[in-house]
C-alpha positions as CSV (number, residue, x, y, z in Angstrom):
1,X,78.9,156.2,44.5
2,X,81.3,155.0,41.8
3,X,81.9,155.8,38.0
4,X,79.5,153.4,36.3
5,X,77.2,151.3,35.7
6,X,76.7,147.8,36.1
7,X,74.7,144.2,35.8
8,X,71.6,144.5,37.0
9,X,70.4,145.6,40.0
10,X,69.5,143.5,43.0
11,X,65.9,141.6,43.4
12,X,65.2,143.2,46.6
13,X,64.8,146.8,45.6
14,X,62.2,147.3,43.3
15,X,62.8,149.8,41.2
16,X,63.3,151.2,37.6
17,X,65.7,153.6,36.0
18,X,63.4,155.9,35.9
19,X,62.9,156.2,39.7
20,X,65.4,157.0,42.8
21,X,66.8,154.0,44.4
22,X,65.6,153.3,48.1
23,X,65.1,157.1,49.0
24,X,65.7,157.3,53.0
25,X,66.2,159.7,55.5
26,X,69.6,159.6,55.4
27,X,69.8,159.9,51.5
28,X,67.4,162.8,51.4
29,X,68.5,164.7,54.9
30,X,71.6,163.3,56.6
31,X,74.1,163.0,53.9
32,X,73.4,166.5,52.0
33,X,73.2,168.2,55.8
34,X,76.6,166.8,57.1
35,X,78.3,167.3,53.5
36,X,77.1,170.8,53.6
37,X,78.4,171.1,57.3
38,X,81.1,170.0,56.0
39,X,82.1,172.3,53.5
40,X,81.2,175.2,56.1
41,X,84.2,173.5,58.3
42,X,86.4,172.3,56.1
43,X,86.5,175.3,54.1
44,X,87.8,178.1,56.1
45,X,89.9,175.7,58.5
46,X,92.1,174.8,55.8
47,X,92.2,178.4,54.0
48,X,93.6,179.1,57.5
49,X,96.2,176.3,57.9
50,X,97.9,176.6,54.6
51,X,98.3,180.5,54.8
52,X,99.7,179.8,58.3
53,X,102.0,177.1,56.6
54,X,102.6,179.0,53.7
55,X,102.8,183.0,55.2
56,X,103.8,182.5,58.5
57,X,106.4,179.9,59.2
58,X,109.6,180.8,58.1
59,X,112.1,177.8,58.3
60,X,110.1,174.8,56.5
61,X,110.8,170.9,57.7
62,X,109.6,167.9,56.1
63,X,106.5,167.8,58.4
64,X,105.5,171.1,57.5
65,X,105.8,170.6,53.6
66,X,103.7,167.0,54.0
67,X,101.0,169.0,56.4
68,X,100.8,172.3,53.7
69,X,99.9,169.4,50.7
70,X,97.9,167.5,52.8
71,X,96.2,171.2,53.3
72,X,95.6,171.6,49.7
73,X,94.6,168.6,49.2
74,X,91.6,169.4,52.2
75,X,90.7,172.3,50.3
76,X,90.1,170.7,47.0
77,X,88.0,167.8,49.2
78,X,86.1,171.0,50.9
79,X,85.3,172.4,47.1
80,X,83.2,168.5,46.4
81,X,81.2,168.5,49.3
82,X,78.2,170.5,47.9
83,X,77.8,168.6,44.7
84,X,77.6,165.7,46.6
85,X,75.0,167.2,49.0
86,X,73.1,168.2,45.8
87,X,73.7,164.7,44.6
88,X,72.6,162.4,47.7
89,X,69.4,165.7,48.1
90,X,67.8,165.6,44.3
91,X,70.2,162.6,42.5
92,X,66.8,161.1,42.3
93,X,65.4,164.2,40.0
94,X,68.3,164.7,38.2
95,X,68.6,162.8,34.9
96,X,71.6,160.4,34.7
97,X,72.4,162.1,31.3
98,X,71.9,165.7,32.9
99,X,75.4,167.9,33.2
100,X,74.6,168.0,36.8
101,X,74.9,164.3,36.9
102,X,77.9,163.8,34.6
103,X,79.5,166.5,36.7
104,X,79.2,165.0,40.1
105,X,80.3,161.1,38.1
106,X,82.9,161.8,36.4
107,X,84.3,165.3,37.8
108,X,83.3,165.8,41.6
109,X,83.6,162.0,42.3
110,X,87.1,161.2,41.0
111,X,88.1,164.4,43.2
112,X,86.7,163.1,46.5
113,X,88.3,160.0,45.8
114,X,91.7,160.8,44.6
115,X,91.9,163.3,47.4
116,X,90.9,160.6,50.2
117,X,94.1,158.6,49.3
118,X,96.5,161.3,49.0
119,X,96.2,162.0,52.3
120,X,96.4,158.8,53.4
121,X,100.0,158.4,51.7
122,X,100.7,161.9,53.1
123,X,99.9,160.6,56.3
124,X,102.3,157.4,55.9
125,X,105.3,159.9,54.8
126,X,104.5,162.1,57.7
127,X,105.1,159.2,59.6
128,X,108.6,157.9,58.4
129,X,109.7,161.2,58.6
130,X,108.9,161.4,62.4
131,X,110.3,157.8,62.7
132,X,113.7,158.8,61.0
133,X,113.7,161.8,63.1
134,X,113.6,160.4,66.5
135,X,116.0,157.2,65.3
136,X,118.2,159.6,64.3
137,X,118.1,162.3,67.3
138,X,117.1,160.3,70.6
139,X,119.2,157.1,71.7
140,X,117.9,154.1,73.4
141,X,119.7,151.3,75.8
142,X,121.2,149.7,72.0
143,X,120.8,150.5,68.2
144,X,117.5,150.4,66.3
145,X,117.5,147.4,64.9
146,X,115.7,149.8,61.5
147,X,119.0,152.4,61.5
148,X,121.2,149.3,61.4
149,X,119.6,147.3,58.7
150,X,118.2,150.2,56.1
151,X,120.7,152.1,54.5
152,X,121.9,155.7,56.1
153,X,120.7,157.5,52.7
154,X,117.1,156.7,53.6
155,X,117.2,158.7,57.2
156,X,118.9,161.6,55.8
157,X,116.3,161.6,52.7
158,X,113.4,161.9,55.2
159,X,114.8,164.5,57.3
160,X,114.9,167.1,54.2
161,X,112.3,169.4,52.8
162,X,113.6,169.0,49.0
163,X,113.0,165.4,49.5
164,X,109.3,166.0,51.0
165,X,108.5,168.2,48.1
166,X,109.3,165.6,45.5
167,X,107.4,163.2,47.3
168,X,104.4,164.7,47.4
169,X,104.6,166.0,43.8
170,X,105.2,162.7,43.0
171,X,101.6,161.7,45.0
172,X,99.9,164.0,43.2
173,X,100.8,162.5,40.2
174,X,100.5,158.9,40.8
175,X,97.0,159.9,42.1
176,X,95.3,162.0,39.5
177,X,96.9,159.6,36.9
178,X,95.4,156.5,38.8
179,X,91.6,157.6,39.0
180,X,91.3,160.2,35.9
181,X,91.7,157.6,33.4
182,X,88.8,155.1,34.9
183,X,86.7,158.8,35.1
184,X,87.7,159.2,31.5
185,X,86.9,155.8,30.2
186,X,83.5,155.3,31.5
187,X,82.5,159.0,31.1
188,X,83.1,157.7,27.1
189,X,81.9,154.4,26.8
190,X,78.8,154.4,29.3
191,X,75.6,154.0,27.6
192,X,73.0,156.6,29.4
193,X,69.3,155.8,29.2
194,X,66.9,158.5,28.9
195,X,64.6,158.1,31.6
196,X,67.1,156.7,33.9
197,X,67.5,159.2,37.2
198,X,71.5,159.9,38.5
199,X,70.8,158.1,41.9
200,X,70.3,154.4,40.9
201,X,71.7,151.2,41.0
202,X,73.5,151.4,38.5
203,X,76.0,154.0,39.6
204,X,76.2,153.1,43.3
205,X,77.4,149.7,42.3
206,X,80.0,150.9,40.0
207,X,80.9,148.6,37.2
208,X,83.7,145.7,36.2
209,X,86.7,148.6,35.4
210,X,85.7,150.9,38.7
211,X,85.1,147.2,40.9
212,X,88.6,146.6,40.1
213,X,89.8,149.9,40.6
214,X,88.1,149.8,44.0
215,X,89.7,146.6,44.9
216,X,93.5,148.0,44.7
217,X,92.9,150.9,46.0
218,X,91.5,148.6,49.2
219,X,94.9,146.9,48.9
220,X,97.2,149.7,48.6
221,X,94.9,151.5,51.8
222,X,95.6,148.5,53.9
223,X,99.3,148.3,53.0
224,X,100.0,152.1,53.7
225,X,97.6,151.8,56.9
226,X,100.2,148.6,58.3
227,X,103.2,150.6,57.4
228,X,102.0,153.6,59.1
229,X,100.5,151.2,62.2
230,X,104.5,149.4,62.1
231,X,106.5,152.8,62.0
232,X,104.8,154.4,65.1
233,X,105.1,151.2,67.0
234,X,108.3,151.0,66.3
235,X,109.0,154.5,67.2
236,X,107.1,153.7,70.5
237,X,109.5,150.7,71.4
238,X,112.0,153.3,70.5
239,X,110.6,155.8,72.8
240,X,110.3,153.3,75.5
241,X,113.5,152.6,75.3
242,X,115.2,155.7,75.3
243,X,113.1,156.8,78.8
244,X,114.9,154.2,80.6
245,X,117.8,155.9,79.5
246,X,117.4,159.3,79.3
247,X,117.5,161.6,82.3
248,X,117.1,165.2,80.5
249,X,113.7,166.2,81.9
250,X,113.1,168.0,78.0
251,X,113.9,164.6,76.3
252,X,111.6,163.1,78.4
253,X,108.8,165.4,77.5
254,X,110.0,165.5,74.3
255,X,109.1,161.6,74.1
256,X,106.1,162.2,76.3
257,X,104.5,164.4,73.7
258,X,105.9,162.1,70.5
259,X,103.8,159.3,72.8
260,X,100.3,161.5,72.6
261,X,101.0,162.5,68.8
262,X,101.3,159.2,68.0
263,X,98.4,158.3,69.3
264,X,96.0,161.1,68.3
265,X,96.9,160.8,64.8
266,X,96.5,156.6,64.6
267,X,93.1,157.2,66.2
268,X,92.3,159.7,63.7
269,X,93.3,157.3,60.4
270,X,91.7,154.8,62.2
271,X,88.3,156.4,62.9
272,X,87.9,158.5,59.3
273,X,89.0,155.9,56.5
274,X,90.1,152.2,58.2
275,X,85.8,151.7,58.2
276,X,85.1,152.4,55.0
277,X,87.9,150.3,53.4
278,X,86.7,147.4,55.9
279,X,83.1,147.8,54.6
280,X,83.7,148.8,50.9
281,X,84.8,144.9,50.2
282,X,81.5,143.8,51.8
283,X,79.2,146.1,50.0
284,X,80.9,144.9,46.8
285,X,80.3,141.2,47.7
286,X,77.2,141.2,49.0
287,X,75.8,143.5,46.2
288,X,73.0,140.6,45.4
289,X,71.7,140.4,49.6
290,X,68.0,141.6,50.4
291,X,70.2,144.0,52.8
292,X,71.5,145.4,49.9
293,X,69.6,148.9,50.5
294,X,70.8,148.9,54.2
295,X,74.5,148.2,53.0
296,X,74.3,150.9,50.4
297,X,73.4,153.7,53.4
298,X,76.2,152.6,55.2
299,X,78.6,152.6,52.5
300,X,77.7,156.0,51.8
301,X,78.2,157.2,55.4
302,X,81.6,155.8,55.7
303,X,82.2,157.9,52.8
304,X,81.4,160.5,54.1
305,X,83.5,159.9,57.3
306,X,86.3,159.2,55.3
307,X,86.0,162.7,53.9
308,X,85.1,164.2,56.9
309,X,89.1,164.0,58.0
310,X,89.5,167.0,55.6
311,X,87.4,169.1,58.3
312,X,88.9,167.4,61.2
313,X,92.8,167.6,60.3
314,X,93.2,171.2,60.8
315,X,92.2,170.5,64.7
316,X,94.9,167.7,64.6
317,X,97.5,170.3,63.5
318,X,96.7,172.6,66.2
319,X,96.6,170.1,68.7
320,X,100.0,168.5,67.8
321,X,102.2,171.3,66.4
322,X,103.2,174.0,68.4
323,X,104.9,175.8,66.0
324,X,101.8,176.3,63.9
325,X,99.5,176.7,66.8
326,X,101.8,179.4,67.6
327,X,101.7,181.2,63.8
328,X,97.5,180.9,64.1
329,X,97.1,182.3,67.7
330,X,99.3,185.1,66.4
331,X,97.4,186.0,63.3
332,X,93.6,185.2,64.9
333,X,95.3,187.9,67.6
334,X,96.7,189.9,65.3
335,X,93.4,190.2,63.0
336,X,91.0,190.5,66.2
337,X,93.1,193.6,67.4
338,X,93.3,195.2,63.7
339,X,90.3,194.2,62.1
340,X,90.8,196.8,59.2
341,X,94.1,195.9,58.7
342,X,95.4,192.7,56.3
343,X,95.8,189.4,58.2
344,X,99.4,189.6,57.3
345,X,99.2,192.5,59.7
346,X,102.0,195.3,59.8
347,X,106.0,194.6,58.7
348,X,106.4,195.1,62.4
349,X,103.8,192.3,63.4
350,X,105.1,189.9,60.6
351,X,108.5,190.4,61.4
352,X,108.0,189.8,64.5
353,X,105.8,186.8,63.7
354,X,109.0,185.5,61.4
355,X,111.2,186.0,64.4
356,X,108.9,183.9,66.9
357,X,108.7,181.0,63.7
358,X,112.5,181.0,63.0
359,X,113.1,179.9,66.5
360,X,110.1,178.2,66.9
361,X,110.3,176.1,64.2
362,X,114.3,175.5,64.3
363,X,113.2,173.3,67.2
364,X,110.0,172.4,66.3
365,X,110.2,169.1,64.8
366,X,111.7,167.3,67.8
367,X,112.4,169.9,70.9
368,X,108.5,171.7,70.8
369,X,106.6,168.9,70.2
370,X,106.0,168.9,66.3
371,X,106.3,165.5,66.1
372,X,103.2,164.2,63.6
């Protein structure tokens, strides 16, 4: 689904404004059932995660700031997903000039969209931050050859929580301003027919402004997918490195659990949004094919793996940082053994909680494994 209209629609479907276009199983069942599932998921695991970022971990790094936005920024995706299950379920009852309709266009869509690519920069700073980190703390056989041509400023940068802050601020802006505009402009200028329906043509295509919109955000995916895919093998030819070197049975752990990060987290990008972004340049080209009905229902289940990262990430976290699987074991405990009580718990309990995070976390970047 994109902002606008278009041209018009391919010879192989026939249908009119007035009518749904090529109504399957997966329009009418799949997508508003795994959207809705979604929401049920993504919801409450991300409620969870930011309070635990937010409440219960005491001494903040850069990871931790970068994983609390990218939180937020699941929470907002989790708040879409049942206008687009109403969407994809009666888009072909609702009227294209309905407030449903214009909702779910210019509103809801923008939303999913602008939220699907902050998380993908968020997930690129994560990983120069975890690169600078171990460049900076672990030593190989010889000097990086990335600490000895970038400037000293740029690791030190990374390492601090003010800087990660900024940075995401700074996402959120470049973001919002990037796709409200386009939302803006077309949710002004579109001329809406009165019989047409909201699922048609028309709006799957997208028109000439969102086409182009579509295109550099395609670009700008694939350059912030190399740069994450070049900063993690370059941290694993650090990593492989430094074990020929290192004899301290924690460092090597250390850079046996940086290895499995690495990799769970590459799979993860790779799985949720590198298809889509492959298939979206297709779809656009080969609008005009007698496949075009086929290529629309997989474009829109791409989508919906793409956003289906914002149910999957707080798993990641808990898999890969110990000092926030510690914080949520604490409070799921602590609520299970005083279910009248606030999650929060007693002063005793969180102080105690504060005491296990400041020493937890002190290390927790490099020496207990949270390494995103």
């Amino acid at each position: 689904m994109d902002y606008t209209p278009y041209t018009p629609p391919p010879d192989n479907c026939s249908f009119s404004s007035g009518f749904s276009l090529c109504p399957t199983a997966a329009t009418s069942f799949f997508l508003p059932s795994a959207y809705a599932l979604l929401f049920l998921t993504a919801l409450p695991g991300n409620t969870l995660s930011l309070w635990v970022f937010l409440r219960c971990i005491s001494t903040t790094s850069p990871t931790h700031v970068y994983l609390s936005h990218l939180s937020i920024s699941n929470l907002v995706l989790s708040l879409t997903t049942p206008f687009l299950a109403s969407y994809y379920a009666w888009g072909s009852v609702w009227t294209l000039s309905g407030v449903l309709c214009q909702l779910v266009l210019h509103g809801i869509t923008p939303m999913l969209y602008i939220n699907i690519y902050i998380s993908l920069m968020i997930l690129t700073w994560v990983a120069l931050s975890r690169f600078a980190a171990l460049i900076q703390r672990t030593h190989a056989s010889r000097p990086s050859v990335c600490k000895t041509l970038l400037p000293h400023g740029f690791f030190t940068h990374l390492g601090r929580a003010s800087f990660a802050s900024r940075v995401c601020a700074t996402m959120w802006v470049l973001a919002v301003g990037a796709c409200v505009p386009v939302a803006v402009y077309y949710s002004v200028n579109e001329a809406i027919s009165a019989k047409a329906v909201c699922y048609n043509p028309e709006v799957e295509i997208g028109g000439p402004l969102s086409a182009g919109f579509c295109v550099i955000a395609i670009f700008m995916f694939f350059f912030f997918y190399l740069l994450v895919l070049l900063s993690y093998m370059t941290v694993l030819r650090h990593i492989r490195r430094s074990r020929r070197n290192t004899v301290i049975t924690t460092s090597q752990g250390l850079l046996g659990r940086v290895f499995r990060n690495i990799v769970v987290i590459q799979v993860v990008l790779s799985v949720c949004l590198l298809p889509y972004h492959i298939f979206k340049p297709i779809f656009i080209s080969l609008q005009s094919m007698m496949s075009f009905c086929l290529f629309l229902q997989v474009k829109n289940c791409l989508l919906l793996l793409a956003a289906l990262r914002g149910s999957t990430d707080p798993a990641m976290y808990f898999l890969l940082d110990k000092t926030f699987r510690r914080q949520t074991l604490v409070l799921l405990e602590s609520s299970r053994s005083n279910p009248g009580s606030r999650a929060t718990g007693s002063p005793g309990q969180k102080a105690d909680r504060l005491g296990d995070g400041n020493t937890a976390t002190a290390t927790a970047d490099l020496s207990h494994g949270s390494a995103l």
